[in-house]
Residue frames as a rotation matrix with the C-alpha (Angstrom) as fourth column:
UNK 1
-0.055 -0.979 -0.196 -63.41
0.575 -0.192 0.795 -16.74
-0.816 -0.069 0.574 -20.93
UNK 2
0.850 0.266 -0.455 -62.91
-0.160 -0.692 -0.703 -14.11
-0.502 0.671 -0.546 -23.33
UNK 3
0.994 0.111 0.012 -61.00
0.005 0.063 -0.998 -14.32
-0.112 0.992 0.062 -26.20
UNK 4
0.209 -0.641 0.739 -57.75
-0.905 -0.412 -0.102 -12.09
0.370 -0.647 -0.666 -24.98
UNK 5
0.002 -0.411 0.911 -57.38
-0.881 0.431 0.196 -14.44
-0.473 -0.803 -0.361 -21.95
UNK 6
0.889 0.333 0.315 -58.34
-0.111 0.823 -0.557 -18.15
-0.445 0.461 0.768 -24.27
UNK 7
0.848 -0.525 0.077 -55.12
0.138 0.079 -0.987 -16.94
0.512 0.847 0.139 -26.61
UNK 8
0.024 -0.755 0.656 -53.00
-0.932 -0.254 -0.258 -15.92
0.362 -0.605 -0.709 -23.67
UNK 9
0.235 -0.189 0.954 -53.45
-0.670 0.679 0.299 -19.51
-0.704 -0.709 0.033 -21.88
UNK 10
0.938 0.135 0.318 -52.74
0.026 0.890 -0.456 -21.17
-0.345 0.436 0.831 -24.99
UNK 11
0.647 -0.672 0.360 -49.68
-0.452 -0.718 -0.530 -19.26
0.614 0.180 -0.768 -25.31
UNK 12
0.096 -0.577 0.811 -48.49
-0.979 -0.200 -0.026 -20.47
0.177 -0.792 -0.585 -21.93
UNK 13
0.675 0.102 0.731 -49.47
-0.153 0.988 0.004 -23.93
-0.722 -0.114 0.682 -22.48
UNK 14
0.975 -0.139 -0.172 -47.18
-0.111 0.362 -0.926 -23.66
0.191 0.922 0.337 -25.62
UNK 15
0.318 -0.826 0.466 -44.35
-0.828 -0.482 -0.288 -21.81
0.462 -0.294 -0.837 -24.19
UNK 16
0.334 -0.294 0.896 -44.31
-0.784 0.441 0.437 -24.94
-0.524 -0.848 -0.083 -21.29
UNK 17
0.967 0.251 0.045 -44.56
-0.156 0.721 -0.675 -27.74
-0.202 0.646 0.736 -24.28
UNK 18
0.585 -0.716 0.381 -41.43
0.111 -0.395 -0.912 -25.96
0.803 0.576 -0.152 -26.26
UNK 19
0.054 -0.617 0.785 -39.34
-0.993 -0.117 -0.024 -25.49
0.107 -0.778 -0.619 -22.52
UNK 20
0.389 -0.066 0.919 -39.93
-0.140 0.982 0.130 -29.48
-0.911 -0.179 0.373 -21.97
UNK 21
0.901 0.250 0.355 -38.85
0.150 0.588 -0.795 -30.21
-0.408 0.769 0.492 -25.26
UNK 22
0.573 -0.725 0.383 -35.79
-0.527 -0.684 -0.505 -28.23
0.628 0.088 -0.773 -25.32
UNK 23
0.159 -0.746 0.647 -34.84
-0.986 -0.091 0.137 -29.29
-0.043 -0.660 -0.750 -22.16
UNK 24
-0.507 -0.703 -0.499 -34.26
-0.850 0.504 0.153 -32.79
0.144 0.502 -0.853 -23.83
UNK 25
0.123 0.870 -0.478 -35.11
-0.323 0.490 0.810 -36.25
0.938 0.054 0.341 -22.78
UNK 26
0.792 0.185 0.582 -35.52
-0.607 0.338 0.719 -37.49
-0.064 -0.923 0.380 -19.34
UNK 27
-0.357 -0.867 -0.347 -32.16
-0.642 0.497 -0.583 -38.67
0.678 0.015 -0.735 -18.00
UNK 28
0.535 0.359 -0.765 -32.26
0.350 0.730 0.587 -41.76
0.769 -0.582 0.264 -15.70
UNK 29
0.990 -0.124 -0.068 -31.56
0.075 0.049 0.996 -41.69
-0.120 -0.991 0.058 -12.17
UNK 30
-0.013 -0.952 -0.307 -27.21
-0.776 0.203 -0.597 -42.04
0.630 0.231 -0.741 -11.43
UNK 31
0.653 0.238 -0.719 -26.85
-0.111 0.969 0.220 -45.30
0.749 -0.063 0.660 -11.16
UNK 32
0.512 -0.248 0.822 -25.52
-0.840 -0.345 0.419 -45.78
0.180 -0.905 -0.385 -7.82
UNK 33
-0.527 -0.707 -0.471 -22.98
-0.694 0.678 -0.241 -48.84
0.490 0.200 -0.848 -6.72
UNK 34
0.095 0.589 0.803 -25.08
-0.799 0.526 -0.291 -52.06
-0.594 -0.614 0.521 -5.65
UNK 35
0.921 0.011 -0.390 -22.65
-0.263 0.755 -0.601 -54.46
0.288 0.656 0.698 -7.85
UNK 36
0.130 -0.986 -0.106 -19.09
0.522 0.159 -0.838 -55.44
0.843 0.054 0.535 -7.23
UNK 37
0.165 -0.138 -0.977 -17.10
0.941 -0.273 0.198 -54.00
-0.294 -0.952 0.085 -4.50
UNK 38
0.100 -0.024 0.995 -17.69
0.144 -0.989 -0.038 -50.49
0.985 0.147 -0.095 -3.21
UNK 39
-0.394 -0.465 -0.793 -16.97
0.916 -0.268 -0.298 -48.40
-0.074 -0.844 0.531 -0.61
UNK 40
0.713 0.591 0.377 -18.98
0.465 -0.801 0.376 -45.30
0.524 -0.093 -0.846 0.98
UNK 41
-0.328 -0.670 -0.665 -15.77
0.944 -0.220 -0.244 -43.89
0.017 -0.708 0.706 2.82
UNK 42
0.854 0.310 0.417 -16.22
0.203 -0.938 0.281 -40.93
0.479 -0.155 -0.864 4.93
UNK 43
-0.489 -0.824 -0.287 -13.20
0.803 -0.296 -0.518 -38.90
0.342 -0.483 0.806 7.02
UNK 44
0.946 0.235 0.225 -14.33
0.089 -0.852 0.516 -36.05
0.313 -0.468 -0.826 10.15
UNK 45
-0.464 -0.882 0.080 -12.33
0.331 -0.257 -0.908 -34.41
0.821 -0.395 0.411 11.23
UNK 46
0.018 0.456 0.890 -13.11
-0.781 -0.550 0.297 -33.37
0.625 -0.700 0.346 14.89
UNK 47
-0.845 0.146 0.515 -14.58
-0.488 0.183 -0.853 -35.19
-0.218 -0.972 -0.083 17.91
UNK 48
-0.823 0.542 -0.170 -17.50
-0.368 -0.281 0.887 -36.95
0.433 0.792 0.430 16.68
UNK 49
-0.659 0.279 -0.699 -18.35
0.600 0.755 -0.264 -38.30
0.454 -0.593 -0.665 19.72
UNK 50
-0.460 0.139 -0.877 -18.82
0.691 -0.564 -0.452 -35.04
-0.557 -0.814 0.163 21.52
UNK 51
0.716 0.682 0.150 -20.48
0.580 -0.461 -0.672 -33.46
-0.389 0.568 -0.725 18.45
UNK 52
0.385 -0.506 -0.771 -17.34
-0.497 -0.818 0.289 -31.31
-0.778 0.272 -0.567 17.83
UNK 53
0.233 -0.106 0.967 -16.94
0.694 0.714 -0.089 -32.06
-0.681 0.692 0.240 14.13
UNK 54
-0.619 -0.486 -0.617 -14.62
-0.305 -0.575 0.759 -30.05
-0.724 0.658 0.208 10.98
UNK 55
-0.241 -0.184 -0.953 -14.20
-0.969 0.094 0.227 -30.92
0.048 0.978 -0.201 7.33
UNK 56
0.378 0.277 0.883 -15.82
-0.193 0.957 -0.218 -34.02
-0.905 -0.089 0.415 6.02
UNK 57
-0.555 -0.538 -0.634 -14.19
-0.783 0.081 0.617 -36.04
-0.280 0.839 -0.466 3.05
UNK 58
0.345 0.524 0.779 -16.42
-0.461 0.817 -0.346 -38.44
-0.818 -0.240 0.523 0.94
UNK 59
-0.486 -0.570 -0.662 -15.54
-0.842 0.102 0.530 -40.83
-0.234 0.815 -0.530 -1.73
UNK 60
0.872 0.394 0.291 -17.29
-0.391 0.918 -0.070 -44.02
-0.295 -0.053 0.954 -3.20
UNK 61
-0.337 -0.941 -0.020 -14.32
-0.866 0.302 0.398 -46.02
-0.368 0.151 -0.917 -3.76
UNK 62
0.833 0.319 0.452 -15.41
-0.171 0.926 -0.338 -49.38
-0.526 0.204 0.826 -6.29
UNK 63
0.072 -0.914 0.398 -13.15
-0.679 0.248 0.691 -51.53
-0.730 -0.320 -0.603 -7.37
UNK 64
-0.236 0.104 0.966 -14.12
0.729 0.677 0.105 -53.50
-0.643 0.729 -0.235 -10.94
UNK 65
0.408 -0.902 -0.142 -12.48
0.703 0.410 -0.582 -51.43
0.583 0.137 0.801 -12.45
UNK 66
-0.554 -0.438 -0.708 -10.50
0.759 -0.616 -0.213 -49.14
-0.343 -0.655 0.673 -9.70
UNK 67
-0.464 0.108 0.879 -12.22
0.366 -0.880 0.302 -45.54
0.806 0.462 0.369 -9.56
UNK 68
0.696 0.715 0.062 -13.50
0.383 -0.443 0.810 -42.49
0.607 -0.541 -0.583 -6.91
UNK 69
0.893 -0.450 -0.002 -10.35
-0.420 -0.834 0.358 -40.75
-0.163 -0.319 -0.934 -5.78
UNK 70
0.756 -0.301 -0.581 -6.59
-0.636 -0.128 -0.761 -41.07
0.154 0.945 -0.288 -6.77
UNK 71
-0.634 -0.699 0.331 -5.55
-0.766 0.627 -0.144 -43.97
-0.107 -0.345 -0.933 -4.70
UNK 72
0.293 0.924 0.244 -8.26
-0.925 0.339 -0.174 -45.80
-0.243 -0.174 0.954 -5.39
UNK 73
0.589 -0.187 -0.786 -6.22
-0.106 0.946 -0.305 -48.95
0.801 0.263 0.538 -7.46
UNK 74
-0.558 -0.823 0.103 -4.57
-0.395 0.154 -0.906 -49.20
0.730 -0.546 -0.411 -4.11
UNK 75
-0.468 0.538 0.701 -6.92
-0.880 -0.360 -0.311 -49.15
0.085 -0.763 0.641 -1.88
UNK 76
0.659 0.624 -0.420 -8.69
-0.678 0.735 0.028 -51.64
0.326 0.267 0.907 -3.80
UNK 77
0.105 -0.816 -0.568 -5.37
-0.344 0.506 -0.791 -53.57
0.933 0.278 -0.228 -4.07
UNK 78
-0.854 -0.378 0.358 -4.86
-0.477 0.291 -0.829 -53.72
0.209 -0.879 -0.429 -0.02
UNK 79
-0.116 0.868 0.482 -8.49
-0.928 0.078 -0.364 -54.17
-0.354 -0.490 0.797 0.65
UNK 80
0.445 -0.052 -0.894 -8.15
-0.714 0.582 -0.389 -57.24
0.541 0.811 0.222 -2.09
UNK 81
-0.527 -0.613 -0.588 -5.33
-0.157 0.751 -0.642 -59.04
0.835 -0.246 -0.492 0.66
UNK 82
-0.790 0.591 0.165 -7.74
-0.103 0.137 -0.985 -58.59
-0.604 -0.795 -0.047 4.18
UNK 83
-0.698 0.673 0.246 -10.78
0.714 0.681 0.162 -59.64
-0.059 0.289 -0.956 2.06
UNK 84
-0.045 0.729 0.683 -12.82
0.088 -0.678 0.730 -55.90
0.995 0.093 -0.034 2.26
UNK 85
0.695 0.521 -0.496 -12.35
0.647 -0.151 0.748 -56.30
0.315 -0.840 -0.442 6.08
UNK 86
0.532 -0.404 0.745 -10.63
0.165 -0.813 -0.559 -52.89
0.831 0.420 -0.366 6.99
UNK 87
0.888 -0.145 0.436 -9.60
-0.435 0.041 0.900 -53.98
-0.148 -0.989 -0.027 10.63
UNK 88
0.727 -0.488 0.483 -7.39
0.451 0.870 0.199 -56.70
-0.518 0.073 0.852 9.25
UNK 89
0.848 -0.458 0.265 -4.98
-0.008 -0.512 -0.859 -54.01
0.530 0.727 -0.437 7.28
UNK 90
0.148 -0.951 -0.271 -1.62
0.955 0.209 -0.213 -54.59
0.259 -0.227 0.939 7.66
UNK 91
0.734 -0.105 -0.670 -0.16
0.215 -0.901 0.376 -50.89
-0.644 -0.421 -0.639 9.43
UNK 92
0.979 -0.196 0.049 2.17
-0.064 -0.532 -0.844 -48.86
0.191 0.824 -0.534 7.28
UNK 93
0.448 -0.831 -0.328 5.64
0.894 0.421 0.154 -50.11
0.010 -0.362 0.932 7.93
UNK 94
-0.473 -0.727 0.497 8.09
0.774 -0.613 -0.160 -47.48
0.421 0.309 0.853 9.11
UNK 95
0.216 0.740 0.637 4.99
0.511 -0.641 0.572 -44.94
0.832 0.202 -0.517 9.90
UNK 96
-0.666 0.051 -0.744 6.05
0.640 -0.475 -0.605 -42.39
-0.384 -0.879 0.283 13.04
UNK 97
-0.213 0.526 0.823 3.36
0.432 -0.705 0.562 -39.62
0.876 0.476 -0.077 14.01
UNK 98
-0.701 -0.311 0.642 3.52
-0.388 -0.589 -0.709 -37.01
0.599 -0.746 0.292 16.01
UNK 99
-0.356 0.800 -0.484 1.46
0.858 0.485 0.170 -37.50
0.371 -0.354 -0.858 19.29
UNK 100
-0.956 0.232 0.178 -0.68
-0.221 -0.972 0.077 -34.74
0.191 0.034 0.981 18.51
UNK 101
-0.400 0.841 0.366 -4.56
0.733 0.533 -0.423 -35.49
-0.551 0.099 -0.829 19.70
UNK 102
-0.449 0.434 -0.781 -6.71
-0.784 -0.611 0.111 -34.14
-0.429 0.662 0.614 16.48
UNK 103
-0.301 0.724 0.620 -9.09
-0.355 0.519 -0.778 -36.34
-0.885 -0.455 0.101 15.81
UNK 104
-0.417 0.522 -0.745 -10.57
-0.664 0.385 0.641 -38.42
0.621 0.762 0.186 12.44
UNK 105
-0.010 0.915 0.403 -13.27
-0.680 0.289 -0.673 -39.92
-0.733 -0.281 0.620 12.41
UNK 106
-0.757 -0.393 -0.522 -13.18
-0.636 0.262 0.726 -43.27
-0.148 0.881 -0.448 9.60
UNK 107
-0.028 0.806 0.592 -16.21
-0.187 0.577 -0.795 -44.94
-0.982 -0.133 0.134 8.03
UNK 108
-0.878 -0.015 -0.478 -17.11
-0.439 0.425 0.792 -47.37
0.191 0.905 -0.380 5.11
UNK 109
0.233 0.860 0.454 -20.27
-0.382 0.511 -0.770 -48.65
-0.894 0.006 0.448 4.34
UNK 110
-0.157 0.013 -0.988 -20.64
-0.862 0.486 0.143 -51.22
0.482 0.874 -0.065 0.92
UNK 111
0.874 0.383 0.299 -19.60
-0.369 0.924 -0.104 -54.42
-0.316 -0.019 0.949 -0.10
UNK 112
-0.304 -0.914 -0.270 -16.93
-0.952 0.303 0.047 -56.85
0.038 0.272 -0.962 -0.62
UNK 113
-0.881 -0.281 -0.381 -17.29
-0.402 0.870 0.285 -60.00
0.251 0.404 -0.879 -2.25
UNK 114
0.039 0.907 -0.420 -21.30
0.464 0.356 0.811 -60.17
0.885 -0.227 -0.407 -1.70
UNK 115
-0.080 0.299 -0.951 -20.74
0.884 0.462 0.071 -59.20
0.461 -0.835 -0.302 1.91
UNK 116
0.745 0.281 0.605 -21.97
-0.031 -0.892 0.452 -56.01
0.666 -0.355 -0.655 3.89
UNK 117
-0.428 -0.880 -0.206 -19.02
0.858 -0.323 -0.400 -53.90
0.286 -0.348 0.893 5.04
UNK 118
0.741 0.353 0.571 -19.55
-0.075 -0.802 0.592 -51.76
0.667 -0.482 -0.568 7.81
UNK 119
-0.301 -0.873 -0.383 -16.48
0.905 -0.135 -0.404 -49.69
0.301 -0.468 0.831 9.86
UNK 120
0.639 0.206 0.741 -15.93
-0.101 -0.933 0.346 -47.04
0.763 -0.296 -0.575 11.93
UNK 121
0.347 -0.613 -0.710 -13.12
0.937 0.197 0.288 -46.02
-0.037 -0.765 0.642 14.29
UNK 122
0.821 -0.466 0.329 -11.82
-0.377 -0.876 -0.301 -42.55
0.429 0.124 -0.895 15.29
UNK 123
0.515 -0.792 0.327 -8.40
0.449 -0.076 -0.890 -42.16
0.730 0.605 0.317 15.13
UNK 124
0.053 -0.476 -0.878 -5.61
0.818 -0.483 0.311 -40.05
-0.572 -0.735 0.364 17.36
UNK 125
0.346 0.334 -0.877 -5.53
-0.102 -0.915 -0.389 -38.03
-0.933 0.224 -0.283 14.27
UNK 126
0.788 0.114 -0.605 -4.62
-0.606 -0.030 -0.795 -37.89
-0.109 0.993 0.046 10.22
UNK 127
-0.273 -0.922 -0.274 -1.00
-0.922 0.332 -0.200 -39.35
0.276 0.198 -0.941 10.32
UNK 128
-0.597 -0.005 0.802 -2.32
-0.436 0.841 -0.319 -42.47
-0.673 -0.540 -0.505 12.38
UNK 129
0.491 0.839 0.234 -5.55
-0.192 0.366 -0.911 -43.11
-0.850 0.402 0.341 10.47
UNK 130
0.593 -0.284 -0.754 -3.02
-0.805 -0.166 -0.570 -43.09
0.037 0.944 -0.327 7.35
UNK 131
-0.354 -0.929 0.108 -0.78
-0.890 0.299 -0.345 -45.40
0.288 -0.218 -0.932 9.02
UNK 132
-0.557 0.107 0.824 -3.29
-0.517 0.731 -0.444 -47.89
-0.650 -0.674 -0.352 9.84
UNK 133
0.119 0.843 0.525 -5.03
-0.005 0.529 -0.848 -47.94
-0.993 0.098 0.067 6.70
UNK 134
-0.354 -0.718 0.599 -2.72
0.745 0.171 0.645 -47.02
-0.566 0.675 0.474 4.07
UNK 135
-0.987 0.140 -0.077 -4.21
-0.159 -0.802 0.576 -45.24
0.019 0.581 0.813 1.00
UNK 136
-0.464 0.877 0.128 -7.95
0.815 0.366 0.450 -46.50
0.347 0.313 -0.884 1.68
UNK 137
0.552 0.518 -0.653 -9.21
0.731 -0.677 0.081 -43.39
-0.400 -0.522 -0.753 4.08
UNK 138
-0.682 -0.437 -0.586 -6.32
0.231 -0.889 0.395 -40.87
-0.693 0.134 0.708 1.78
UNK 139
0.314 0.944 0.103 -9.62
0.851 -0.232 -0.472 -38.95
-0.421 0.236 -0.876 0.24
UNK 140
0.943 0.127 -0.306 -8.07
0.030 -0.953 -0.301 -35.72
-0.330 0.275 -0.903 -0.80
Protein backbone atom coordinates (compact mmCIF):
# COMPACT_ATOMS: atom_id res chain seq x y z
CA UNK A 1 0.00 0.00 0.00
CA UNK A 2 1.31 3.29 -0.61
CA UNK A 3 1.20 5.96 1.58
CA UNK A 4 -1.76 8.18 -0.27
CA UNK A 5 -4.08 5.10 -0.06
CA UNK A 6 -2.70 3.90 4.04
CA UNK A 7 -3.93 7.75 5.05
CA UNK A 8 -7.06 7.60 2.96
CA UNK A 9 -8.26 4.16 4.71
CA UNK A 10 -7.50 5.51 7.94
CA UNK A 11 -9.55 8.41 7.21
CA UNK A 12 -12.53 6.21 6.47
CA UNK A 13 -12.02 4.04 9.35
CA UNK A 14 -12.23 7.35 11.38
CA UNK A 15 -15.01 9.00 9.64
CA UNK A 16 -17.13 5.38 10.48
CA UNK A 17 -15.83 5.51 14.37
CA UNK A 18 -17.08 9.41 14.71
CA UNK A 19 -20.70 8.42 12.60
CA UNK A 20 -21.20 5.45 15.34
CA UNK A 21 -20.49 7.65 18.02
CA UNK A 22 -22.66 10.43 17.08
CA UNK A 23 -25.30 8.33 16.30
CA UNK A 24 -25.51 7.64 20.15
CA UNK A 25 -25.97 4.53 22.13
CA UNK A 26 -27.66 1.44 21.07
CA UNK A 27 -31.36 1.67 21.90
CA UNK A 28 -33.03 -1.63 23.01
CA UNK A 29 -35.46 -3.43 21.07
CA UNK A 30 -39.53 -1.84 21.79
CA UNK A 31 -40.54 -3.72 24.29
CA UNK A 32 -43.49 -5.39 23.02
CA UNK A 33 -46.72 -6.54 25.32
CA UNK A 34 -46.10 -10.17 26.86
CA UNK A 35 -47.38 -8.93 30.50
CA UNK A 36 -50.84 -8.03 31.63
CA UNK A 37 -53.69 -7.88 29.30
CA UNK A 38 -53.26 -6.95 25.66
CA UNK A 39 -54.87 -7.00 22.64
CA UNK A 40 -53.49 -7.24 18.87
CA UNK A 41 -56.88 -5.90 17.33
CA UNK A 42 -57.10 -5.74 13.67
CA UNK A 43 -60.36 -4.32 11.46
CA UNK A 44 -60.57 -5.20 7.17
CA UNK A 45 -62.52 -3.89 5.64
CA UNK A 46 -63.61 -5.99 2.56
CA UNK A 47 -64.31 -9.70 1.99
CA UNK A 48 -61.53 -11.47 3.52
CA UNK A 49 -62.67 -14.60 2.68
CA UNK A 50 -62.66 -14.08 -1.03
CA UNK A 51 -59.38 -12.10 -0.86
CA UNK A 52 -61.28 -8.83 -1.60
CA UNK A 53 -59.80 -6.73 1.21
CA UNK A 54 -59.73 -2.39 1.87
CA UNK A 55 -58.30 -0.39 4.73
CA UNK A 56 -56.80 -2.21 7.64
CA UNK A 57 -56.94 -0.67 11.26
CA UNK A 58 -54.39 -1.90 13.94
CA UNK A 59 -54.14 -1.16 17.55
CA UNK A 60 -52.47 -2.99 20.58
CA UNK A 61 -54.99 -2.26 23.08
CA UNK A 62 -53.34 -3.20 26.99
CA UNK A 63 -55.02 -2.59 29.76
CA UNK A 64 -52.68 -2.00 33.19
CA UNK A 65 -52.89 1.00 32.73
CA UNK A 66 -55.58 1.63 29.72
CA UNK A 67 -53.59 2.74 26.44
CA UNK A 68 -53.39 2.19 22.24
CA UNK A 69 -56.30 4.12 20.83
CA UNK A 70 -58.97 6.51 22.39
CA UNK A 71 -61.43 4.07 23.71
CA UNK A 72 -59.14 2.04 25.03
CA UNK A 73 -60.29 2.57 29.12
CA UNK A 74 -63.47 1.18 27.73
CA UNK A 75 -62.68 -1.42 25.95
CA UNK A 76 -60.63 -2.57 28.68
CA UNK A 77 -63.59 -1.81 31.02
CA UNK A 78 -66.17 -4.17 28.92
CA UNK A 79 -63.59 -6.73 28.18
CA UNK A 80 -62.97 -6.62 32.26
CA UNK A 81 -67.07 -7.92 32.67
CA UNK A 82 -66.84 -11.12 29.82
CA UNK A 83 -63.38 -11.97 31.27
CA UNK A 84 -61.14 -11.00 27.78
CA UNK A 85 -63.61 -13.38 26.00
CA UNK A 86 -64.93 -11.08 23.10
CA UNK A 87 -67.89 -13.45 22.08
CA UNK A 88 -69.48 -13.02 25.47
CA UNK A 89 -69.97 -8.97 24.93
CA UNK A 90 -73.07 -7.80 25.84
CA UNK A 91 -74.57 -6.01 22.17
CA UNK A 92 -75.02 -2.26 22.24
CA UNK A 93 -78.46 -1.60 23.55
CA UNK A 94 -80.66 0.47 21.26
CA UNK A 95 -78.06 -0.17 18.18
CA UNK A 96 -80.15 -0.11 14.56
CA UNK A 97 -77.94 -0.50 11.27
CA UNK A 98 -78.68 -0.16 8.08
CA UNK A 99 -78.77 -3.57 6.18
CA UNK A 100 -76.10 -2.59 4.02
CA UNK A 101 -73.63 -5.78 3.17
CA UNK A 102 -69.91 -4.10 3.52
CA UNK A 103 -67.96 -6.20 5.18
CA UNK A 104 -65.33 -6.06 8.48
CA UNK A 105 -63.32 -8.32 9.16
CA UNK A 106 -62.50 -8.45 13.45
CA UNK A 107 -59.45 -10.01 15.09
CA UNK A 108 -57.58 -10.06 18.52
CA UNK A 109 -54.77 -11.96 19.35
CA UNK A 110 -53.11 -11.50 23.29
CA UNK A 111 -54.00 -12.18 26.62
CA UNK A 112 -56.37 -11.87 29.38
CA UNK A 113 -55.76 -12.87 32.75
CA UNK A 114 -52.74 -15.39 31.78
CA UNK A 115 -54.94 -16.81 29.05
CA UNK A 116 -54.41 -16.83 25.14
CA UNK A 117 -57.10 -14.80 23.38
CA UNK A 118 -57.74 -15.57 19.99
CA UNK A 119 -61.02 -14.05 17.76
CA UNK A 120 -62.10 -13.53 14.58
CA UNK A 121 -65.51 -12.96 12.96
CA UNK A 122 -66.50 -10.90 9.88
CA UNK A 123 -69.20 -8.79 10.33
CA UNK A 124 -72.33 -7.52 7.93
CA UNK A 125 -70.41 -4.37 8.11
CA UNK A 126 -69.00 -1.27 10.50
CA UNK A 127 -72.33 -0.30 12.32
CA UNK A 128 -72.85 -4.09 13.36
CA UNK A 129 -69.28 -4.94 14.33
CA UNK A 130 -69.73 -1.66 16.60
CA UNK A 131 -72.88 -2.88 17.92
CA UNK A 132 -71.66 -6.14 18.93
CA UNK A 133 -68.57 -5.11 20.43
CA UNK A 134 -68.94 -1.72 21.66
CA UNK A 135 -65.78 0.46 21.71
CA UNK A 136 -63.24 -2.65 21.60
CA UNK A 137 -62.91 -3.00 17.50
CA UNK A 138 -63.66 1.41 17.38
CA UNK A 139 -59.77 1.78 16.09
CA UNK A 140 -59.95 5.11 14.42
Amino acid sequence: MTRLSTTTAARGALLAVAALLAAGPAQAAPHTADTGDYLYLTVTRGDATSGDTGSTHNALLRCDPPQGYARAAEACAELGTVGGDIARLAPVKGAVCPMVYAPVTAQARGQWNGRPIEYRETYANACVLAARTGPVFTLD
